[in-house]
N, C-alpha and C positions, 0 to 999 in steps of 0.2 A: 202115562202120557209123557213122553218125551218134547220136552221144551229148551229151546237152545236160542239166543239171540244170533242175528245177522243184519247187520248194518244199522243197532241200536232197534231194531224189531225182536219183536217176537216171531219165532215160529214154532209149530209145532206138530206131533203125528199122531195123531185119536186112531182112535178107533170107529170105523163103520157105523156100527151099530150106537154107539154114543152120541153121536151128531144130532142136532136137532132136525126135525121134519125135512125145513127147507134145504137144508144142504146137504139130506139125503137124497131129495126129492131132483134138484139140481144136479146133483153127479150120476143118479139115473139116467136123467134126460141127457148127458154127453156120454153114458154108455148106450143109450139107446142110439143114438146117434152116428156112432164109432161106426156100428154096422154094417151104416151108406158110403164110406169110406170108401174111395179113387182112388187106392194106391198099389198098381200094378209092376212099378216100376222098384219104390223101397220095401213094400211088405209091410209098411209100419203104420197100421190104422188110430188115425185120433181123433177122438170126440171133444167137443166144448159145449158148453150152455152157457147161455148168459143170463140171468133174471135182470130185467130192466123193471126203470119207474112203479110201472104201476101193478108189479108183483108178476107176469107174468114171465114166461122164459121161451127163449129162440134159442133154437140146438144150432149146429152145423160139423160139418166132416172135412177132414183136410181132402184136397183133391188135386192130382195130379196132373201132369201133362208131360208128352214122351219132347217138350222141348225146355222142361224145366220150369223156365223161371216166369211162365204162366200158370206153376203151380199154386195154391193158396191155402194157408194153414186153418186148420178147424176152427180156431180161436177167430181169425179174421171175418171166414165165413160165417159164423152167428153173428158177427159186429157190423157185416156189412145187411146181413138180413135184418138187423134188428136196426138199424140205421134208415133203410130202406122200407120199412113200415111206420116209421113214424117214433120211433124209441131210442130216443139219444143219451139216455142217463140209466149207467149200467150201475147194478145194485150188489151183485157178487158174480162169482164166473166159478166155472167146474171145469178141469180137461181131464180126459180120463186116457190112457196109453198102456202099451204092455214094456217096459222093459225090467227086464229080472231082476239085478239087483238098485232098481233107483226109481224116483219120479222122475215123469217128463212135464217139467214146467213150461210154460209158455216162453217162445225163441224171443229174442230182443225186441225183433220188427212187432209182435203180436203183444209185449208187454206195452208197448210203444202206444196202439191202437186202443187198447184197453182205458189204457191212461189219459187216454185222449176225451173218454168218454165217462170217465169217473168222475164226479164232482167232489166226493171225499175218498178216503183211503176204504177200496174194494176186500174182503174177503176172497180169496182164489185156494179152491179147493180141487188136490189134486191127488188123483188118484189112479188105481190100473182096473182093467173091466171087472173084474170080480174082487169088490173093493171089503178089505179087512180091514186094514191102516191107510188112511188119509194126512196127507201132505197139507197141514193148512198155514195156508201164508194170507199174506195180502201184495196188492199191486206196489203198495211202496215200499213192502221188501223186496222185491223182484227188481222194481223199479227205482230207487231213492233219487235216483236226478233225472226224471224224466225232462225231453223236451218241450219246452212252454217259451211259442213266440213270444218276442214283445210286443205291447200293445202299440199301434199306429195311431198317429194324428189325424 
């Protein structure tokens, strides 16, 4: 296992097959996911899964649009499905991507979202569709100064 700090976190690269159940089970469900992927324009299919509250998980796939910036990232799309059922307290998150030599972690805007939705520091587990080595971080690595309004009177 390769473990390195980033912004006083830990991160690290497991192995697949080492991972407990759930975060296998999880980075499944964003490669089952990747599948459904809308993207005709970059070529670059992503899956995400979220497991929320009460143990269960919302997938979703980034999807495209030929005017852009009605596109929306997979990581979004399972936060706004799982938002949109009733499930506001995300519990760990999985993206799964292909690029050769690196992970693809979640873009700012999608660490943003995530963040938004964590009530403690999330596990985020990232990996490519036919996963060996897993990327595992958390949101507040990703994230260390996320945005948090201030409270109003």
């Amino acid at each position: 296992m390769n473990i390195h700090e980033v912004n006083g976190k830990h991160e690290s690269v497991q192995n697949f097959c080492e991972l407990g159940k759930d975060a296998q089970e999880l980075i499944n469900a964003a490669i089952e996911a990747r599948k459904f992927s809308y993207s005709p324009y970059s070529k670059f299919k992503v899956g995400a899964a979220i497991r929320v509250g009460d143990g269960s998980i919302i997938s979703g796939c980034n999807v495209e649009n030929a005017a852009y910036s009605p596109s929306i990232c997979a990581e979004r799309t399972a936060a706004c499905k799982a938002i949109s059922t009733g499930h506001s307290e995300f519990k760990a998150a999985a993206v799964v991507a292909f690029q050769q030599d690196s992970f693809t972690t979640p873009c700012g805007v999608c660490r943003q979202v995530l963040s938004e939705f964590a009530k403690e520091d999330i596990p985020i587990y990232v990996a490519k569709p036919s996963p060996v080595r897993v990327l595992v971080t958390s949101i507040k690595s990703l994230l260390p100064h996320s945005f948090v309004p201030l409270p109003t009177d």
